[in-house]
C-alpha positions as CSV (number, residue, x, y, z in Angstrom):
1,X,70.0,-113.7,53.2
2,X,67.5,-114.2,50.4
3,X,64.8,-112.5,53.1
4,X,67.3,-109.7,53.7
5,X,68.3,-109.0,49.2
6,X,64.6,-108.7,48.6
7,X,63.6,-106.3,51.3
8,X,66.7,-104.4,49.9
9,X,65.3,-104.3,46.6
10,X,61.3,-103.4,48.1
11,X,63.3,-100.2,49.3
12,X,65.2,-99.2,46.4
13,X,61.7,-99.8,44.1
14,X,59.8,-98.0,46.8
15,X,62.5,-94.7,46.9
16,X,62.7,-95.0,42.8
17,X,58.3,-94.6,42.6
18,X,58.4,-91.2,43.1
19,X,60.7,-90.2,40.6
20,X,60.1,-90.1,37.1
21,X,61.7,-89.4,33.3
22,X,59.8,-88.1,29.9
23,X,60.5,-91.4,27.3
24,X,58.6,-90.1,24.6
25,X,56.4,-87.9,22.2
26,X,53.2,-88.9,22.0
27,X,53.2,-91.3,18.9
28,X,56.1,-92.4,19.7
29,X,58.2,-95.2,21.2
30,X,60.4,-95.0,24.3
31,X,63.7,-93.1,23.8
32,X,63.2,-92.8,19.7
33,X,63.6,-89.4,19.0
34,X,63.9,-88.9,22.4
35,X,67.4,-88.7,23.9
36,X,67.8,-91.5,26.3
37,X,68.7,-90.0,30.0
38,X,71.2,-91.2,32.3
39,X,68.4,-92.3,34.7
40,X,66.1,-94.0,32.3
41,X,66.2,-97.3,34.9
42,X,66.5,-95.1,37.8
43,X,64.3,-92.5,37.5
44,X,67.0,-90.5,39.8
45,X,67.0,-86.9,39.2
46,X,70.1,-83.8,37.8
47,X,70.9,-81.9,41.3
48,X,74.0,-79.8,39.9
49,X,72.9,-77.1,38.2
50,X,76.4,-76.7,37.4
51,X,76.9,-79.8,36.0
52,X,76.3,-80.6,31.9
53,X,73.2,-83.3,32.5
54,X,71.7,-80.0,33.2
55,X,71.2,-79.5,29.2
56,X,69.6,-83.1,28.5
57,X,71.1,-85.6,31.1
58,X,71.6,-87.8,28.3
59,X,73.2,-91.2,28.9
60,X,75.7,-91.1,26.1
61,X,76.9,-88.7,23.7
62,X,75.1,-88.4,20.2
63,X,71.9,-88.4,19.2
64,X,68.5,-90.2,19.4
65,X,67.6,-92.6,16.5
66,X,64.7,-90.7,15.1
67,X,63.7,-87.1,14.7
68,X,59.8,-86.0,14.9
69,X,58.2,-83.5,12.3
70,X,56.1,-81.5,14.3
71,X,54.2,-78.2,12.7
72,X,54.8,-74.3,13.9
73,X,51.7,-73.4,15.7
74,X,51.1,-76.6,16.7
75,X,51.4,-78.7,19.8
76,X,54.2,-81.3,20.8
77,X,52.9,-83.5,23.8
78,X,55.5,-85.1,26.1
79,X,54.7,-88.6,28.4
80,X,56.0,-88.7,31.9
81,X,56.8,-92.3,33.4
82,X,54.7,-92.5,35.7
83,X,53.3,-89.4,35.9
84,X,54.9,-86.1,37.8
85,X,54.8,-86.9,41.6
86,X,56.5,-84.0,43.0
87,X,55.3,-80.4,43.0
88,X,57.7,-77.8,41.2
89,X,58.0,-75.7,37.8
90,X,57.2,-77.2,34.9
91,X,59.2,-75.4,31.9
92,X,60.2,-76.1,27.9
93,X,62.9,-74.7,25.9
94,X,64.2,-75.1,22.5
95,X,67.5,-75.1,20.4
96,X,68.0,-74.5,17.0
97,X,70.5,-76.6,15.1
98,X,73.0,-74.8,13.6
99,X,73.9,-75.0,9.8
100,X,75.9,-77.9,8.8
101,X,74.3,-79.9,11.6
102,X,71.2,-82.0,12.2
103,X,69.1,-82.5,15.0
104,X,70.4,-86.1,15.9
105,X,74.3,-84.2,15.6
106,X,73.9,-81.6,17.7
107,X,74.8,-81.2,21.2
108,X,73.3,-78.3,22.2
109,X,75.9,-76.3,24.2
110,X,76.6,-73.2,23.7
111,X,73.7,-69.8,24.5
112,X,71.3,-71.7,22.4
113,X,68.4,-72.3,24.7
114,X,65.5,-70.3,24.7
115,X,62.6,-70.7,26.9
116,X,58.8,-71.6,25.1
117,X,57.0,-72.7,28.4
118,X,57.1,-71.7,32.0
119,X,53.8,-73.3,34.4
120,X,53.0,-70.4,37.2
121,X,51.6,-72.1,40.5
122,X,48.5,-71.1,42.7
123,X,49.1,-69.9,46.4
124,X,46.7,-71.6,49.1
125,X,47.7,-71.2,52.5
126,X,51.2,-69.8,51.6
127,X,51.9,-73.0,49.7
128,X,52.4,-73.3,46.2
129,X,50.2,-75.5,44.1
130,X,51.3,-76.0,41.0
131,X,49.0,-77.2,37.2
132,X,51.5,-79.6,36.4
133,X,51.6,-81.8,39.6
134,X,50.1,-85.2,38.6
135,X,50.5,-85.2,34.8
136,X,51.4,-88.0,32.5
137,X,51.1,-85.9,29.6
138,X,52.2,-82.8,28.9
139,X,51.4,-80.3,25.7
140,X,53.4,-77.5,24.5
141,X,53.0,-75.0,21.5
142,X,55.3,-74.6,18.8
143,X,56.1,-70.9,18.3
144,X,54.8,-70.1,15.0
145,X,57.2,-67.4,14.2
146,X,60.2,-69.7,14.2
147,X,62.1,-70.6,11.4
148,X,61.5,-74.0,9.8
149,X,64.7,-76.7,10.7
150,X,65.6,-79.1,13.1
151,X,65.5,-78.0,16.8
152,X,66.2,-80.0,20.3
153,X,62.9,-79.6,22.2
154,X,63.9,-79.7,25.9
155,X,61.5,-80.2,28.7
156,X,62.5,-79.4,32.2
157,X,60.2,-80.2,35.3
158,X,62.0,-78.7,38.8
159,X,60.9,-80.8,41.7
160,X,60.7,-78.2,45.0
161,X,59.6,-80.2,47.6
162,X,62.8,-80.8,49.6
163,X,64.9,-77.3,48.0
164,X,64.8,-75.3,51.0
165,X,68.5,-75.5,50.5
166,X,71.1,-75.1,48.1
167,X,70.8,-78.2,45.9
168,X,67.8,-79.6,47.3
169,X,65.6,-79.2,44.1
170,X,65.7,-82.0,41.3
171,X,65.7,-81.3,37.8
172,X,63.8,-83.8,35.8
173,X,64.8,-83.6,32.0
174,X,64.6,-85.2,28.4
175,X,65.7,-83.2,25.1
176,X,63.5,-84.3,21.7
177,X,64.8,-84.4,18.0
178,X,62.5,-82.2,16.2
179,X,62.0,-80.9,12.7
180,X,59.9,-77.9,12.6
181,X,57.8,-77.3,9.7
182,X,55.1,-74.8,8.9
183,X,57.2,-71.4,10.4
184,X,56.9,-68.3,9.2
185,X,60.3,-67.4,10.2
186,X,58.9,-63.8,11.2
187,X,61.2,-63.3,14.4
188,X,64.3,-64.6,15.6
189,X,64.4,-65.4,19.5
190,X,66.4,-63.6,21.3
191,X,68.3,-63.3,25.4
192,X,69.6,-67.0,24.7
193,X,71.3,-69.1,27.5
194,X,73.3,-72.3,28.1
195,X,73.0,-75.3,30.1
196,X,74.6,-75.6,32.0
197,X,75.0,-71.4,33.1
198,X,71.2,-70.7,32.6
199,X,70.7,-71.2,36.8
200,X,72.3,-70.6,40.0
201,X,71.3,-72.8,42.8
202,X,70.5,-70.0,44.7
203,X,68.0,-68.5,42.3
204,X,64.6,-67.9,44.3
205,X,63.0,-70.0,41.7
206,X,65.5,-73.0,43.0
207,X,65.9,-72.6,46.2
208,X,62.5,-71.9,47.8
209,X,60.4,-73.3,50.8
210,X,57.2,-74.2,48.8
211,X,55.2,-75.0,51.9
212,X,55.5,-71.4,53.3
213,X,56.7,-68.7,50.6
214,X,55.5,-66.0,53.2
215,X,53.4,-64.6,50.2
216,X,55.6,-63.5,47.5
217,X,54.8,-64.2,43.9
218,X,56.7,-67.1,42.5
219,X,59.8,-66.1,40.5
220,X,60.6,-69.0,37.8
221,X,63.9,-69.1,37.2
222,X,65.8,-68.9,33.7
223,X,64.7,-66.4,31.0
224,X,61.7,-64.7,30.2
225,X,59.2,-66.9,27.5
226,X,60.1,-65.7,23.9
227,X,57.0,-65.1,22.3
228,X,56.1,-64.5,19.1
């Protein structure tokens, strides 16, 4: 029985490897100012695109314990644990926190969401290839047109490998606390969407045969990238 329990537990570690979470900011600890998800032991992935761990697939409501000051125009870095294994989209949005709420308060519903980062692949061979495939780190600019405040920084990393069908693709997500400082506060972003309501499954971006795409252009799915 003993023989039999730890083979179990060989296969669950060895289906867990290639999945992964984002912990942290760099300079950071583990799940500090960012939101701790729902698989932070797991590693498992979000699936529904319908469902609300679509937003941050945090593990409880409420906030993280800290919130990081990070500077308009400059870069936010976020760790994966272990690194990104799968190939897919690599994206980033951000929310700003309404009046009368702070970053650790708010939950981010709502046509909030507006998209700062979207990774195009390359096409070999009528597969996709895409920049972000191997990564432990990942950096991201801070519009410098926003307006100074507290925002939830949300990255989003689609794993396409097996989403040659409806709800085959898996959503890898963590949301940040940040304070942005530094903004000029020049132009308001705009076309804002929800999570969950910003995807269908169906989208092409979603639901896509990676390993032949017959061609076409990759079409990301969610909003256009607000820029300044």
């Amino acid at each position: 029985m003993k023989a039999v329990a730890a083979f179990a537990l060989l296969a669950a570690g060895a289906q867990a490897a290639p999945h992964y979470t984002f912990p942290n900011l760099a300079g950071t600890s583990a799940w500090s100012s960012v939101r701790q998800t729902t698989n932070f032991q797991s590693n498992n992935p979000v699936t529904n695109v319908n469902s609300d761990a679509i937003r941050c697939y945090q593990m409880t409501a409420g906030g993280a314990p800290d919130t990081t000051e990070v500077k308009a125009g400059g870069k936010i870095t976020f760790t994966a644990a272990p690194s990104i294994y799968h190939p897919g989209a690599l994206s980033a949005y951000m929310a700003k926190v309404p009046s009368g709420q702070t970053a650790a308060s708010f939950d981010g519903e709502g046509d909030v969401w507006f998209k700062v980062y979207q990774d195009m692949p390359t096409a070999s061979g009528g597969q996709y290839n895409w920049p972000s495939n191997g990564k432990s780190t990942l950096d991201f600019t801070i519009p410098q047109c926003l307006a100074e405040g507290d925002y939830l920084f949300r990255i989003e990393h689609v794993a396409l490998h097996s989403a040659s069908a409806a709800g085959g693709a898996q959503f890898y997500i963590s949301c940040a606390q940040v304070h942005v400082s530094g903004g000029s506060g020049s132009k308001t972003p705009s076309g804002l969407v929800s999570f969950p309501g910003a995807y269908k499954a169906t989208d092409p971006g979603i639901m896509i045969n990676i390993y032949n795409n017959g061609g076409k252009a990759y079409q990301p799915a969610g909003p256009s990238v607000f820029t300044c």
